[in-house]
DRENPA-3360 file (N, C-alpha, C; in nm, 2 decimals, always signed):
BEGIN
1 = XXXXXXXX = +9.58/+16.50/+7.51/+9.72/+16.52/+7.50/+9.77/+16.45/+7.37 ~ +9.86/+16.50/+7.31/+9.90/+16.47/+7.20/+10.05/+16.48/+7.24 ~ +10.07/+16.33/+7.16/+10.29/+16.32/+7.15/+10.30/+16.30/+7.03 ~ +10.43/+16.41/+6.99/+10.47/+16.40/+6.82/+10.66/+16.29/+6.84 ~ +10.64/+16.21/+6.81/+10.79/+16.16/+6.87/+10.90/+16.24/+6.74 ~ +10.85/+16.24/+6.67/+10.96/+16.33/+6.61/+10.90/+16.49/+6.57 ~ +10.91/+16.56/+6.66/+10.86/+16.71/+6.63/+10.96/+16.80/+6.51 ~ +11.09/+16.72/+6.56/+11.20/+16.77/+6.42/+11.31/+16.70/+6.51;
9 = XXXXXXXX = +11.43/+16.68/+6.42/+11.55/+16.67/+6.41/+11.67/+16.77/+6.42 ~ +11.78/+16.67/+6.51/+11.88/+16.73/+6.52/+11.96/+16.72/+6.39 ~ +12.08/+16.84/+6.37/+12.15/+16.81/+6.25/+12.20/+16.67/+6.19 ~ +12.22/+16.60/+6.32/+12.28/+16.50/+6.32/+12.17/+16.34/+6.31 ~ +12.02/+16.41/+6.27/+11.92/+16.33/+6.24/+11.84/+16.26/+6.35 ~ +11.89/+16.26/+6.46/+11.82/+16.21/+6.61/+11.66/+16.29/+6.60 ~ +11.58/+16.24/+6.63/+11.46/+16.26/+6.62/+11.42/+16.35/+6.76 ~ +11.35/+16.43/+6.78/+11.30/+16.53/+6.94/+11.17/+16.48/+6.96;
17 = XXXXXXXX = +11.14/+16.46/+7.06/+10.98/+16.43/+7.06/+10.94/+16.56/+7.16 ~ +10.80/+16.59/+7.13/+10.72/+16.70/+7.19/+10.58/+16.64/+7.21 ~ +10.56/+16.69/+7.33/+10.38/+16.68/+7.38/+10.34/+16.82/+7.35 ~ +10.20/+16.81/+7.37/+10.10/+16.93/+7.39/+10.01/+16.86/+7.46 ~ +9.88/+16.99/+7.50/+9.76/+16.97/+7.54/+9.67/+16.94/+7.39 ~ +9.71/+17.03/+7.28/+9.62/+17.02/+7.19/+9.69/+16.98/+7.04 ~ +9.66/+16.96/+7.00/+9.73/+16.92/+6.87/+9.76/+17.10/+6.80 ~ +9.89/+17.07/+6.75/+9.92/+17.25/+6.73/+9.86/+17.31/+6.66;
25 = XXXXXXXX = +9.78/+17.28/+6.54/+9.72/+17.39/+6.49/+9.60/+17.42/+6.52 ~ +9.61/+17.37/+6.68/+9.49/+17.46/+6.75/+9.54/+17.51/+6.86 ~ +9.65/+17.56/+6.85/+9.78/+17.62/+6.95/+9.76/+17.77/+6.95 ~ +9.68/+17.82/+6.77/+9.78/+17.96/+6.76/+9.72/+18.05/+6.87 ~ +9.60/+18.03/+6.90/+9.58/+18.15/+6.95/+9.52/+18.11/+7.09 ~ +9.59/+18.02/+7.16/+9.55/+17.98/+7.31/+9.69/+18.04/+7.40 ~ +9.79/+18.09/+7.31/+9.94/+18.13/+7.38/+9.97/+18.05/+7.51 ~ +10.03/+17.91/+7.44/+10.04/+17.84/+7.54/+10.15/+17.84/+7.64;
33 = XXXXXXXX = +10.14/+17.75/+7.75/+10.32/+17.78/+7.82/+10.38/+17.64/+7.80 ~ +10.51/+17.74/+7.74/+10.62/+17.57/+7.67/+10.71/+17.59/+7.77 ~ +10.76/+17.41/+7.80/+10.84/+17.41/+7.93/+10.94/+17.30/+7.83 ~ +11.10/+17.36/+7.87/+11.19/+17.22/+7.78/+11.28/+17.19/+7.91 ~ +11.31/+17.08/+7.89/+11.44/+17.01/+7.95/+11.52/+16.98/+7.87 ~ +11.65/+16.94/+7.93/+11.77/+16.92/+7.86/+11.81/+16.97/+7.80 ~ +11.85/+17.16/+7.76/+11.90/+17.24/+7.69/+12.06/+17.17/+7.69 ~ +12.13/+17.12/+7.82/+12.20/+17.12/+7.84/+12.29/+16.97/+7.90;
41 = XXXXXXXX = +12.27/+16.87/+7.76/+12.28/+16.74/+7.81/+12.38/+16.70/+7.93 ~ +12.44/+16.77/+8.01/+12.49/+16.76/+8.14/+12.43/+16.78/+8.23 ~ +12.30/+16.82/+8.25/+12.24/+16.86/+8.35/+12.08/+16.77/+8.32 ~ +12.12/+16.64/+8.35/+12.02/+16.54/+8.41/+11.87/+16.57/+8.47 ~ +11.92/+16.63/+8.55/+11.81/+16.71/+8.67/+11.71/+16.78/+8.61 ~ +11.71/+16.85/+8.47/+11.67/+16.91/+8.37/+11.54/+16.84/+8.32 ~ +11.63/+16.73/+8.26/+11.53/+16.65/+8.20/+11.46/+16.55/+8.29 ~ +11.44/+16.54/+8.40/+11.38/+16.45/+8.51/+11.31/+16.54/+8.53;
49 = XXXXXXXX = +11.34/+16.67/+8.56/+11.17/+16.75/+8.63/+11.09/+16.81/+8.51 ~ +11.12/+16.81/+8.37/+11.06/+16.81/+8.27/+10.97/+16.72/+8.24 ~ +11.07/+16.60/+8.26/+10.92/+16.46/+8.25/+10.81/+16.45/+8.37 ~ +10.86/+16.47/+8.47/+10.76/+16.46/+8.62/+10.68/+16.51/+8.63 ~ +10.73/+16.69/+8.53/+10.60/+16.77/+8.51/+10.53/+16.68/+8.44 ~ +10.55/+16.63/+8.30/+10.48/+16.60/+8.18/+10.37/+16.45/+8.28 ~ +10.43/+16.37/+8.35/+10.34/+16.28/+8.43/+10.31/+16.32/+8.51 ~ +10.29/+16.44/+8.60/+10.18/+16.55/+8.65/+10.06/+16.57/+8.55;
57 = XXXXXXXX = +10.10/+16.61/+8.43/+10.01/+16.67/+8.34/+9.87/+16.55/+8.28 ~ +9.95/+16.39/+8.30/+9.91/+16.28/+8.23/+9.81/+16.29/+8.35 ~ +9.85/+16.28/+8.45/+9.78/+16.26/+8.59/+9.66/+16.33/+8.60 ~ +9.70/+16.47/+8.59/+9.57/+16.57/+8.57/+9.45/+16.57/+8.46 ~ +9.53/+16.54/+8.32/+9.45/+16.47/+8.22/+9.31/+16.39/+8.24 ~ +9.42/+16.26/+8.27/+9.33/+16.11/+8.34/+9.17/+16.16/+8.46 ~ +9.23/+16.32/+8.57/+9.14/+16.28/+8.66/+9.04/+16.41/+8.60 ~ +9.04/+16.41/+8.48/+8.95/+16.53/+8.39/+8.99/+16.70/+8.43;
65 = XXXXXXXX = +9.09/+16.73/+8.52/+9.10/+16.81/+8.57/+9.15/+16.93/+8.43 ~ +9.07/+17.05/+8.43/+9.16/+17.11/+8.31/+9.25/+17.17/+8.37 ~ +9.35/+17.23/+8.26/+9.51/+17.28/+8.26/+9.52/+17.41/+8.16 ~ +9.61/+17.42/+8.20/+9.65/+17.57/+8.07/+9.66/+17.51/+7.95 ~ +9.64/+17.57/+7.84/+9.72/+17.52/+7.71/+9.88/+17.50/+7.75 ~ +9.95/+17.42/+7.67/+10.06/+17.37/+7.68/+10.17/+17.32/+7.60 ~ +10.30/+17.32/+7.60/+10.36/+17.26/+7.46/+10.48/+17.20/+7.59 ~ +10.52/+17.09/+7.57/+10.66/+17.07/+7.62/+10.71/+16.95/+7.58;
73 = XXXXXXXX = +10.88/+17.02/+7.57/+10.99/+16.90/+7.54/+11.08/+16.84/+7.65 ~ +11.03/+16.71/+7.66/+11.13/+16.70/+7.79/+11.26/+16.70/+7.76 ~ +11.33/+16.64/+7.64/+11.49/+16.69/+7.61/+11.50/+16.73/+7.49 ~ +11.55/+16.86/+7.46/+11.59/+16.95/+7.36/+11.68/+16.88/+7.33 ~ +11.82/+16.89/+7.39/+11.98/+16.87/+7.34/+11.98/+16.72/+7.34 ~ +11.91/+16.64/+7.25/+11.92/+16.44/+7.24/+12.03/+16.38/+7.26 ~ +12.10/+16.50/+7.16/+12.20/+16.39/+7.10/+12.32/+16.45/+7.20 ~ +12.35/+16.56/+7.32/+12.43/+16.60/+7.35/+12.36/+16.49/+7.52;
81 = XXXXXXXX = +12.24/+16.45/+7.57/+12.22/+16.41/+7.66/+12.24/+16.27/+7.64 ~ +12.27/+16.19/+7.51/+12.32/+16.09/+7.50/+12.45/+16.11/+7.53 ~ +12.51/+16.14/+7.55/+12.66/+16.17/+7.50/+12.70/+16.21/+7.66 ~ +12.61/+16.30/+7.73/+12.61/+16.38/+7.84/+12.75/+16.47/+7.88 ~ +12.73/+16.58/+7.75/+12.75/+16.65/+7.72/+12.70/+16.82/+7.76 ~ +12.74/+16.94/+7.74/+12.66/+17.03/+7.78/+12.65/+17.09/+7.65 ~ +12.73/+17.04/+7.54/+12.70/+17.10/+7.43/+12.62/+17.02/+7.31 ~ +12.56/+17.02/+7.23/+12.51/+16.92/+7.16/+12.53/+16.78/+7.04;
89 = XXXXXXXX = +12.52/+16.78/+6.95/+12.56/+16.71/+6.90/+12.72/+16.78/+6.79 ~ +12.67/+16.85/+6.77/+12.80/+16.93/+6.69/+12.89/+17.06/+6.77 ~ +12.87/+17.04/+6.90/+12.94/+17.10/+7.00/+12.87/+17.24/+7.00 ~ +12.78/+17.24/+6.99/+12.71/+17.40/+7.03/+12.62/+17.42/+7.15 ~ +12.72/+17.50/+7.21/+12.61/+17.55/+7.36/+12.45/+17.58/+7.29 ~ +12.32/+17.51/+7.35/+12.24/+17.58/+7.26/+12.22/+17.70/+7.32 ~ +12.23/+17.72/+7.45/+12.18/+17.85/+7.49/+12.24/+17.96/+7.49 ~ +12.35/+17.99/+7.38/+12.44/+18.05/+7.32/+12.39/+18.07/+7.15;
97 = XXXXXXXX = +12.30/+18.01/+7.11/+12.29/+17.95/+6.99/+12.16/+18.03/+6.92 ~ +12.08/+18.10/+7.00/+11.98/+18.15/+6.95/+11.95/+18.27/+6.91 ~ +11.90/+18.30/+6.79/+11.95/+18.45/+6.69/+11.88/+18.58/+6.78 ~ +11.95/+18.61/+6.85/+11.91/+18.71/+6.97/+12.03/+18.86/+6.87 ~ +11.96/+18.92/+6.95/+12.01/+19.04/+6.89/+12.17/+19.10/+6.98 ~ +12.18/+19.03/+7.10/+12.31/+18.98/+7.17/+12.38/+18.92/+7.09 ~ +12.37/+18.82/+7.02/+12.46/+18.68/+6.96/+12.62/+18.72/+6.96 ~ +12.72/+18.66/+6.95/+12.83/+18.68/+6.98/+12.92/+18.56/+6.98;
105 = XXXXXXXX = +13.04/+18.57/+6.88/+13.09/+18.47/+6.84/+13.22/+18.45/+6.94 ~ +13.22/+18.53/+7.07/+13.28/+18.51/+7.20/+13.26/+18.44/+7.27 ~ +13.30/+18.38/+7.36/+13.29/+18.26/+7.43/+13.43/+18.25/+7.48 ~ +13.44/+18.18/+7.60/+13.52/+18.17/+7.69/+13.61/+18.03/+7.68 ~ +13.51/+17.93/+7.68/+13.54/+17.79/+7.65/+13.49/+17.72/+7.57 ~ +13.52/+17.60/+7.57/+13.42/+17.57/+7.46/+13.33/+17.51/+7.45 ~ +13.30/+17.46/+7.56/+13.13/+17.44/+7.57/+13.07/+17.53/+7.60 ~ +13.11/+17.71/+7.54/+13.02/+17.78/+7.58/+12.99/+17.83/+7.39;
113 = XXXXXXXX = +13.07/+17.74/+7.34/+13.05/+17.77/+7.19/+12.90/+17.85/+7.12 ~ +12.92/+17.92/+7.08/+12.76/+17.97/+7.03/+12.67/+17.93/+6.92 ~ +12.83/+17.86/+6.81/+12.77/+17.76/+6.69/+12.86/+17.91/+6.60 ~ +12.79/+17.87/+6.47/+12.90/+17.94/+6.33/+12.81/+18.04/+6.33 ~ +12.64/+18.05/+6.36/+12.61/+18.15/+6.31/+12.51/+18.15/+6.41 ~ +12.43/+18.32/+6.44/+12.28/+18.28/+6.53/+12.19/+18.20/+6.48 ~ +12.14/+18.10/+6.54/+12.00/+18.05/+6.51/+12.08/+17.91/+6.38 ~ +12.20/+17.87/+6.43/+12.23/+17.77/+6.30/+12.25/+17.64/+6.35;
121 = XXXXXXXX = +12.18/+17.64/+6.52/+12.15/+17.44/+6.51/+12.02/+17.39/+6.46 ~ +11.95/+17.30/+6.43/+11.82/+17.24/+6.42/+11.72/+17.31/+6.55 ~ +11.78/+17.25/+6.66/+11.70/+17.23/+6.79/+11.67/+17.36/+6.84 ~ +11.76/+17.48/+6.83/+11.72/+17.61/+6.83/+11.61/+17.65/+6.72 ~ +11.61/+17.64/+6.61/+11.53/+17.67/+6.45/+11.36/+17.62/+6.51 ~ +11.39/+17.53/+6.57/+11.21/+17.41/+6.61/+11.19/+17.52/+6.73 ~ +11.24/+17.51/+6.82/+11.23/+17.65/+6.94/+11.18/+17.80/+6.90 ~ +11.24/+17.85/+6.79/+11.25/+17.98/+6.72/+11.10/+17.98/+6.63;
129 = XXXXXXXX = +11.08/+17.88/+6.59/+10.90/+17.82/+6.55/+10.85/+17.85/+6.63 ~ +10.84/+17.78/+6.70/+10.77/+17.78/+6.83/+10.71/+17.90/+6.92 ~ +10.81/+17.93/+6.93/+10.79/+18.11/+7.00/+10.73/+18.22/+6.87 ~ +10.71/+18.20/+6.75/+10.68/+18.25/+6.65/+10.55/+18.21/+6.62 ~ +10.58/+18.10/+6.59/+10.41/+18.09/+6.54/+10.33/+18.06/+6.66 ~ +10.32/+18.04/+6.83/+10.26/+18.03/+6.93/+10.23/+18.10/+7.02 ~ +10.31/+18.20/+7.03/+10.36/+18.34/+7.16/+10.30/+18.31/+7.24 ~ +10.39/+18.22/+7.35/+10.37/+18.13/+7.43/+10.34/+18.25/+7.52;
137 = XXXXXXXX = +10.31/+18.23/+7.64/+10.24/+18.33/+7.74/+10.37/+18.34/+7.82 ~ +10.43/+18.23/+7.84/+10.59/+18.21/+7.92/+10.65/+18.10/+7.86 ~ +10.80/+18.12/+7.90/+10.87/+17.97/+7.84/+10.91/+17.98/+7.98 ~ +10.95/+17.81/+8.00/+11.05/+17.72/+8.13/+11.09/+17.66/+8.08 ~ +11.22/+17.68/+8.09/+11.37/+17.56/+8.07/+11.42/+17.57/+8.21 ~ +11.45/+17.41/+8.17/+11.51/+17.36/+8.36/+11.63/+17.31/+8.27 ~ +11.71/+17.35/+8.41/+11.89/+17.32/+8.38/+11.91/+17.31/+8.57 ~ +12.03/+17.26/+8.61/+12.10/+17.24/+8.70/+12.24/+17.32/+8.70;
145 = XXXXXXXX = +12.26/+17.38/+8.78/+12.40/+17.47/+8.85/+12.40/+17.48/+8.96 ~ +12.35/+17.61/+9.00/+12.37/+17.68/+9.13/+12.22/+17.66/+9.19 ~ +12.13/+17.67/+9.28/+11.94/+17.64/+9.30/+11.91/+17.80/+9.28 ~ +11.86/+17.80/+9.24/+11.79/+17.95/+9.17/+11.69/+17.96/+9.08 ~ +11.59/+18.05/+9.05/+11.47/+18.09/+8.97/+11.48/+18.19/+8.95 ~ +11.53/+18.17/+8.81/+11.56/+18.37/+8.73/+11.48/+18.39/+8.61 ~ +11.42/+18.47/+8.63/+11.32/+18.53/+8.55/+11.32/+18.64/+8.48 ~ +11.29/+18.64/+8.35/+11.35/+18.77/+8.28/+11.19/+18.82/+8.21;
153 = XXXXXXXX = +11.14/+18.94/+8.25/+11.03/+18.94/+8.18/+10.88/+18.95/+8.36 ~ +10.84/+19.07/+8.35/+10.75/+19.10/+8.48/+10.66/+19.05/+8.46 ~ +10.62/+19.02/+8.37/+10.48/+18.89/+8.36/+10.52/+18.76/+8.37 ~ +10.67/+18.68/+8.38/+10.66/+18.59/+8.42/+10.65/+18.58/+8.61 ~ +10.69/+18.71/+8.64/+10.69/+18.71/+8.81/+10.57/+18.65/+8.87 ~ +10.47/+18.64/+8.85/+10.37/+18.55/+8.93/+10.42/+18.38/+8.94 ~ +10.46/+18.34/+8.78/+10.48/+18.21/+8.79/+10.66/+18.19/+8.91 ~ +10.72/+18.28/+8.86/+10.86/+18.24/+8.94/+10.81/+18.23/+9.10;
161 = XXXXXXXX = +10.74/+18.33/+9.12/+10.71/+18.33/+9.28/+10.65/+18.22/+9.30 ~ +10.60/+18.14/+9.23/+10.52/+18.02/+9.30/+10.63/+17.92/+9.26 ~ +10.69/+17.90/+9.18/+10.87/+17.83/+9.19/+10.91/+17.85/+9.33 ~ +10.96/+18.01/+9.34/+11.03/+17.99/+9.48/+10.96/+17.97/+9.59 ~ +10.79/+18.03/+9.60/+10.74/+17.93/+9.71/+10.73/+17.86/+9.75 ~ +10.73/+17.74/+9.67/+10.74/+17.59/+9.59/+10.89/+17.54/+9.66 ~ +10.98/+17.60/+9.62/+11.10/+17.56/+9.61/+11.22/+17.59/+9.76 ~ +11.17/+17.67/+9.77/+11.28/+17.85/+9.84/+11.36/+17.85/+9.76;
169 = XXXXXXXX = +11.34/+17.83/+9.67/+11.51/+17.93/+9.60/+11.48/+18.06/+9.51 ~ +11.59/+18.14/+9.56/+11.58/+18.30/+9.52/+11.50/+18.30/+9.38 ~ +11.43/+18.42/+9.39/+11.40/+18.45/+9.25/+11.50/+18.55/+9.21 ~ +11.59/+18.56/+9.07/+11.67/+18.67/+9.02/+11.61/+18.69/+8.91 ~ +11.66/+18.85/+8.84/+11.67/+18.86/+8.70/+11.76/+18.83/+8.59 ~ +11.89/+18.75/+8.69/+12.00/+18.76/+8.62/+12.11/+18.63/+8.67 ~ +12.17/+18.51/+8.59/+12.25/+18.43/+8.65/+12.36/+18.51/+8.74 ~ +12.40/+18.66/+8.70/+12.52/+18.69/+8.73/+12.67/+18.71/+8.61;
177 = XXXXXXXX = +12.62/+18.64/+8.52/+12.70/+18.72/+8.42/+12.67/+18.70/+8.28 ~ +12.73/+18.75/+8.15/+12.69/+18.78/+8.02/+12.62/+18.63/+7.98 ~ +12.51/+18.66/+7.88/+12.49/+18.52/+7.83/+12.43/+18.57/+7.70 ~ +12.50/+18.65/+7.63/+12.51/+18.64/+7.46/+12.38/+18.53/+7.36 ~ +12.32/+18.53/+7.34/+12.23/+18.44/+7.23/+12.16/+18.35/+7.34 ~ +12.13/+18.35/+7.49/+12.06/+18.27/+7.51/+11.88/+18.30/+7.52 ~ +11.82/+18.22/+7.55/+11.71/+18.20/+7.57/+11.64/+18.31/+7.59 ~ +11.67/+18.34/+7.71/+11.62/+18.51/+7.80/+11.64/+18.63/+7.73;
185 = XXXXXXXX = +11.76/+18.61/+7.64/+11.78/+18.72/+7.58/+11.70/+18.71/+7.46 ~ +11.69/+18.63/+7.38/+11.58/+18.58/+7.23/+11.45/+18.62/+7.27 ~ +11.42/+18.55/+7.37/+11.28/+18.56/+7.44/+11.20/+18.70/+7.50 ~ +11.30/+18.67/+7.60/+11.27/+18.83/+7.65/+11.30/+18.98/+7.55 ~ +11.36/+18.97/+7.60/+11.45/+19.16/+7.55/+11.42/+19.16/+7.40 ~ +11.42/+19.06/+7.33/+11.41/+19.09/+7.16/+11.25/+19.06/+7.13 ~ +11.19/+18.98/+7.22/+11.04/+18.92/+7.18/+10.92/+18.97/+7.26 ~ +10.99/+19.03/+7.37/+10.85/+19.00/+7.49/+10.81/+18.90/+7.54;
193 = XXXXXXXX = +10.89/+18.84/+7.53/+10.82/+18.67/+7.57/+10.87/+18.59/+7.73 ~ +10.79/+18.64/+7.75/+10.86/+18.60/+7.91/+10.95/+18.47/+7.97 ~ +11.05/+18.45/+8.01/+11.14/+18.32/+8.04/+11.14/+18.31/+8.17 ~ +11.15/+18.23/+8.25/+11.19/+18.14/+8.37/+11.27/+18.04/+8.31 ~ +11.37/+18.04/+8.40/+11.48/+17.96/+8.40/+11.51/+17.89/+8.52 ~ +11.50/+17.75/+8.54/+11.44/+17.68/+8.66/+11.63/+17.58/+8.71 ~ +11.71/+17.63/+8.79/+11.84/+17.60/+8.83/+11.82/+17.54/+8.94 ~ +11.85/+17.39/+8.93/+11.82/+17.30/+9.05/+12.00/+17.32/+9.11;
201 = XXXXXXXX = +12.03/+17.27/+9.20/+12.14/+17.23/+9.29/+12.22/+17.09/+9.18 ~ +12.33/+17.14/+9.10/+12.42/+17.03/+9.03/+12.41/+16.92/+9.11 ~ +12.46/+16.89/+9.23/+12.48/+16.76/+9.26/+12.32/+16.70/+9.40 ~ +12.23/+16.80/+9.36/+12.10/+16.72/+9.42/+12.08/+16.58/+9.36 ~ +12.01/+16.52/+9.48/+11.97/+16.37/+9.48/+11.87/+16.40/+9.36 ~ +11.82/+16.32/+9.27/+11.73/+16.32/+9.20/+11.55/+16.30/+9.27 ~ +11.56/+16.25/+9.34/+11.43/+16.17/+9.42/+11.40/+16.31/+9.49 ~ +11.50/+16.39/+9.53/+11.42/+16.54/+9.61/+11.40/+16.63/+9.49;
209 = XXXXXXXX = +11.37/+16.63/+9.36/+11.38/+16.71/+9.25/+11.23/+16.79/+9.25 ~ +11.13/+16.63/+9.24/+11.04/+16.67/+9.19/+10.92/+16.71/+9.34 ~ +10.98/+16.65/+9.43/+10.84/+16.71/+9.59/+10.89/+16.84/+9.60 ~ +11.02/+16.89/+9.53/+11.03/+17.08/+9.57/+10.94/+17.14/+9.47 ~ +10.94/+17.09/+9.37/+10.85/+17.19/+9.24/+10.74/+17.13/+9.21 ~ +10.66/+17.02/+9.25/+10.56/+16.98/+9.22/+10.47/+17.08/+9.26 ~ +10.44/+17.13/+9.36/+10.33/+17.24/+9.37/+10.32/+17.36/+9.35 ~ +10.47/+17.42/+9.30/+10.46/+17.55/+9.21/+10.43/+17.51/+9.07;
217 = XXXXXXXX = +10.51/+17.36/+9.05/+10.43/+17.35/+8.90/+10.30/+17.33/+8.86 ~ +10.24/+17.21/+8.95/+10.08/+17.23/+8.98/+10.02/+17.37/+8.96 ~ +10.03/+17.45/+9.03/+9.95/+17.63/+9.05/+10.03/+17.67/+8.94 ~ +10.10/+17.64/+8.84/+10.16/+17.72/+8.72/+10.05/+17.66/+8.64 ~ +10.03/+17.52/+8.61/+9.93/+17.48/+8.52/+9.78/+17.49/+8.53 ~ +9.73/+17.47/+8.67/+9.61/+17.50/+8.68/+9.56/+17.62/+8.68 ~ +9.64/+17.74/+8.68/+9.60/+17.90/+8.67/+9.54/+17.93/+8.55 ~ +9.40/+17.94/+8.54/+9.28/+18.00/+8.47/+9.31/+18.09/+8.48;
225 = XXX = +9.32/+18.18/+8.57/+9.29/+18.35/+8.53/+9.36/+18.39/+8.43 ~ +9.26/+18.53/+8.42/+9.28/+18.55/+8.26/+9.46/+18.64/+8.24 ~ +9.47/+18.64/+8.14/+9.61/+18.70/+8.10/+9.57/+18.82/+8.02;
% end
């Protein structure tokens, strides 16, 4: 396992830290699965089952057990989860923020802001690498709202279903309404790249976060078969 504590920076110079399984430039062609937390510095719960996975992974490491290739950040949005914020350091939803062929300078409020242009925060641009030079096999970003597992992309359907096994909560294709420049849309529909989007219960206890998804996350990492 390898930790880069500054993988890149926010505009605002805050440093991101990222793990892997392997040091990246032996990433390209293992298509690893990247999992982020904290898209959304208001949603806590994000970045707690992002880390629990990552000390799952330590755990697994330690007892020699192998894993999938891997990339993950447990908080994207630094400088907005300092702040605990939903938007980031310069007020941009990031998941509004990514040069998706959607993008749209609409928005309803303003923490749904999308930024001045697609693809114009730092922390989206390191993401937009990422999915470029690694074509991860799936992405997982955890956020907190409503409890739900929406998945956009039929090759990620094996991993959602062992989420909602894991979990019980529904698997969808869709939150339910427009989301312009996010993730799913970059990912999916413009890339091929399959997304899970992992929506805990806003006001869940933290301590019941991680015994719901520890064993769909387990069976997401330990799955050998081939792709």
């Amino acid at each position: 396992m390898i930790h880069i504590r500054s993988w890149t920076h926010t505009d605002l110079g805050t440093p991101i830290g990222l793990f892997a399984s392997h040091p990246l430039e032996q990433m390209k062609d293992k298509k690893p699965l990247l999992l982020m937390g904290g898209v959304h510095g208001d949603e806590p719960l994000g970045v707690l089952l992002a880390e629990r996975t990552l000390a799952m992974l330590k755990e697994l490491e330690a007892a020699g057990t192998p894993v999938v290739p891997w990339i993950l950040i447990p908080c994207l949005n630094v400088d907005g989860y300092k702040n605990e914020t939903r938007v980031n350091g310069r007020g941009v939803d990031l998941n509004r923020n990514y040069p998706a062929k959607s993008w749209s300078t609409e928005h309803e409020k303003e923490r749904y802001f999308p930024g001045p242009g697609p693809g114009s925060e730092a922390e989206i641009k390191g993401v937009v690498s990422l999915l470029q030079d690694y074509k991860p096999r799936v992405v997982i970003h955890c956020h907190s709202w409503k409890p739900m597992i929406l998945c956009a992309g039929e090759p990620g359907l094996r991993d959602a279903e062992r989420l909602n096994k894991s979990s019980g909560y529904e698997v969808k294709p869709e939150i339910g309404y427009p989301t312009p420049g996010s993730l799913s849309q970059y990912g999916w529909w413009d890339n091929k790249i399959p997304v899970i989007c992992i929506e805990e219960a806003d006001d869940e206890k933290p301590a019941t976060v991680w015994p719901r998804f520890e064993q769909g996350m387990k069976e997401i990492f330990l799955d050998a078969s081939p792709r």
